[in-house]
C-alpha positions in Angstrom: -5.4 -39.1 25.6 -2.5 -37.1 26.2 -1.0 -38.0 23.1 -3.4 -37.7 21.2 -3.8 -34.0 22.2 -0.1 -33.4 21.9 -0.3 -35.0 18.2 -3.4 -32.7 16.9 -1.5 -29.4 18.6 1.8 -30.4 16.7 -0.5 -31.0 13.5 -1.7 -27.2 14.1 1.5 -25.5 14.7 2.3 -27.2 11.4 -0.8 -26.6 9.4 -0.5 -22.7 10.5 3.1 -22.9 9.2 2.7 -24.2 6.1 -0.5 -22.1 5.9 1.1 -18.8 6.4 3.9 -19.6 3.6 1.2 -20.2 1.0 -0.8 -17.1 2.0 2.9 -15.5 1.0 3.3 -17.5 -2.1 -0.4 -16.9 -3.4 -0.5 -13.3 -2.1 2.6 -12.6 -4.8 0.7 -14.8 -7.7 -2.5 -14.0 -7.5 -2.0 -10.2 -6.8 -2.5 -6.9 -9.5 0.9 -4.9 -9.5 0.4 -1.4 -9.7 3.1 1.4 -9.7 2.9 4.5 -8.0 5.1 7.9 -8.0 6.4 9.5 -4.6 8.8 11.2 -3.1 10.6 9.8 -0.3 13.1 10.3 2.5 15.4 8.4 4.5 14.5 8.8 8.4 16.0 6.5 11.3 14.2 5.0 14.0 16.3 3.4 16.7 13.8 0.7 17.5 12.9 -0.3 14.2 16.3 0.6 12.0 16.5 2.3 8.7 13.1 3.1 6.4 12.6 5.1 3.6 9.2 7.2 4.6 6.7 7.6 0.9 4.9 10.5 0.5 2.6 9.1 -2.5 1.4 11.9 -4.9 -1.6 9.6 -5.1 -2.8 10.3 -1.6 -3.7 13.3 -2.6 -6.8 13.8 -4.4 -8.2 16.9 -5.7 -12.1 17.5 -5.6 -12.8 16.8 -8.8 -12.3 12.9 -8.3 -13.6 13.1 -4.5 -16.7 11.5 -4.9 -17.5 10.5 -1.0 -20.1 11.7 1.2 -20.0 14.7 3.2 -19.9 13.0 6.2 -16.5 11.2 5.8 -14.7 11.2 8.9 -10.7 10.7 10.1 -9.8 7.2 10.0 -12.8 6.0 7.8 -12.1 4.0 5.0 -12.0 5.6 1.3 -11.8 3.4 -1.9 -9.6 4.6 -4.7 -10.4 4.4 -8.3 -6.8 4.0 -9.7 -6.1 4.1 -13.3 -2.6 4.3 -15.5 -1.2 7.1 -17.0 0.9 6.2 -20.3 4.2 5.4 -18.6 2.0 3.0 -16.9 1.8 4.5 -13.5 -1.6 4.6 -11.6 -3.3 8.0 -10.8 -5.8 8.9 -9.2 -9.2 8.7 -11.3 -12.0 8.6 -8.2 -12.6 8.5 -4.5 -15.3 7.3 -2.3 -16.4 6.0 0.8 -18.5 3.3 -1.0 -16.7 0.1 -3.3 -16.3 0.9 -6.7 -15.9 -2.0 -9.8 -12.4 -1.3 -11.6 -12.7 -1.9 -15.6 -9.9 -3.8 -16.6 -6.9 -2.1 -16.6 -7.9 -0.1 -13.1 -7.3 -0.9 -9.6 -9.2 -0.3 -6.4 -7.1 0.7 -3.0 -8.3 1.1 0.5 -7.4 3.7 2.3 -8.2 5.7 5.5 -9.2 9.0 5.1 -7.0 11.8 7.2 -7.9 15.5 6.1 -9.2 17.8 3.5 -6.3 20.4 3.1 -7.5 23.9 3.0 -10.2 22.5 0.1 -7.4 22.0 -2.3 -7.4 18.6 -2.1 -8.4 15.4 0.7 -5.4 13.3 2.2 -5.6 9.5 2.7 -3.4 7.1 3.7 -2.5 3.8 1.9 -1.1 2.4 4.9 2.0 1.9 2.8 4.7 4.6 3.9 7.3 3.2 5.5 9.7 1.1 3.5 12.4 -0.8 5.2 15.7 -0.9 4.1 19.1 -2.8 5.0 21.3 -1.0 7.7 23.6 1.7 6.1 21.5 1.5 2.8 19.8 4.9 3.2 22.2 7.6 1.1 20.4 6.0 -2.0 17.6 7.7 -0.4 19.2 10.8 0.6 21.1 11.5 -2.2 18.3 11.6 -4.6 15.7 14.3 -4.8 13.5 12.8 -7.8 10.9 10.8 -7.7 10.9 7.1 -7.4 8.3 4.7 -8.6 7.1 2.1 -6.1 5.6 -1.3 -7.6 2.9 -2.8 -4.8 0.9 -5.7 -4.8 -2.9 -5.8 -4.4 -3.9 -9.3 -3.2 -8.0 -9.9 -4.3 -8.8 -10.1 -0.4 -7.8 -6.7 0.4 -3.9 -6.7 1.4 -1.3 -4.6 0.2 2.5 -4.8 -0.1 5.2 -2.8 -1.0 7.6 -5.1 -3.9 10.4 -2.8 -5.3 11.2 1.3 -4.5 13.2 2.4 -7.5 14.5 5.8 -9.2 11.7 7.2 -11.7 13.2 7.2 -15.4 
C-alpha cells in the first residue's frame, strides 16, 4: 500500500512538472503579441535585484475611450480595447468594466483600475511594470530618455508576459 502511494505521488510531482513546462511552451505559441510604447527607468531593489520600472502610455486613457460605468472602483478590473497604430504599436481604442470582442487585428487587456486623474484621463494598471534585468545591465536604461517599445504576450486564458524591452526607432 505504501508503495503504491509513494508511486502515484512521484507520478504527480512529475505530471505537475511536465505540466507547468507545456503551460510555458503553449503560453508563447498560442499567444497574440502586441507592442506597447513606455517610458521606463532603471530602479534597484535589494531584495529583488535590478528592474526596469514601465510607465505604459497606454495606461492612460482619456475620456473619450472610457466607456465603464460610473461606479468603477480602485482595484476593479477594466478591459481594454487595444488596437495598432501604423508602426504597428497598440493604442488605446476603449475601456470598460464589461468584456469586449476584439475584431481581428485588436486585442483585449485586463487591467485593474487605479484613479481618474484630475478628469484628464483614468489610470489602470496592466500588472506588467516591472521588468527584470541581469545584474549591472541597467545604464541601458538610464542612459536613454526615449521611448522603448515593449513586445507582450496575451495567452487566450487571460495571462500576460513581458517578451522583449527595446529602444523605439
Amino acid at each position: 500500500m505504501r508503495k503504491k502511494l509513494f508511486v502515484i505521488v512521484v507520478t504527480l510531482q512529475v505530471v505537475f512538472l511536465v505540466g507547468m513546462a507545456g503551460l510555458n511552451y503553449f503560453f508563447e505559441e498560442f499567444s497574440q503579441i502586441i507592442q506597447l510604447e513606455t517610458e521606463p527607468y532603471d530602479p534597484r531593489d535589494v531584495f529583488y535585484g535590478d528592474y526596469v520600472h514601465l510607465n505604459y502610455t497606454a495606461e492612460s486613457i482619456r475620456p473619450e475611450n472610457w466607456f465603464a460605468s460610473e461606479d468603477v472602483k480602485p482595484n476593479q478590473v477594466i478591459y481594454v480595447l487595444l488596437k495598432p497604430d501604423e508602426r504597428g504599436i497598440y493604442r488605446v481604442k476603449a475601456a470598460s468594466d464589461k468584456k469586449m470582442d476584439p475584431n481581428e487585428d485588436e486585442a483585449v487587456i485586463r487591467a485593474r483600475y487605479l484613479n481618474q486623474e484630475f478628469e484628464d484621463a483614468y489610470r489602470v494598471n496592466y500588472g506588467l511594470s516591472r521588468y527584470y534585468i541581469e545584474e549591472g545591465t541597467g545604464e541601458k536604461f538610464d542612459t536613454t530618455n526615449d521611448k522603448m517599445i515593449v513586445t507582450i504576450a496575451l495567452s487566450p486564458w487571460g495571462q500576460k508576459k513581458i517578451l522583449e524591452v527595446e529602444e523605439m526607432k
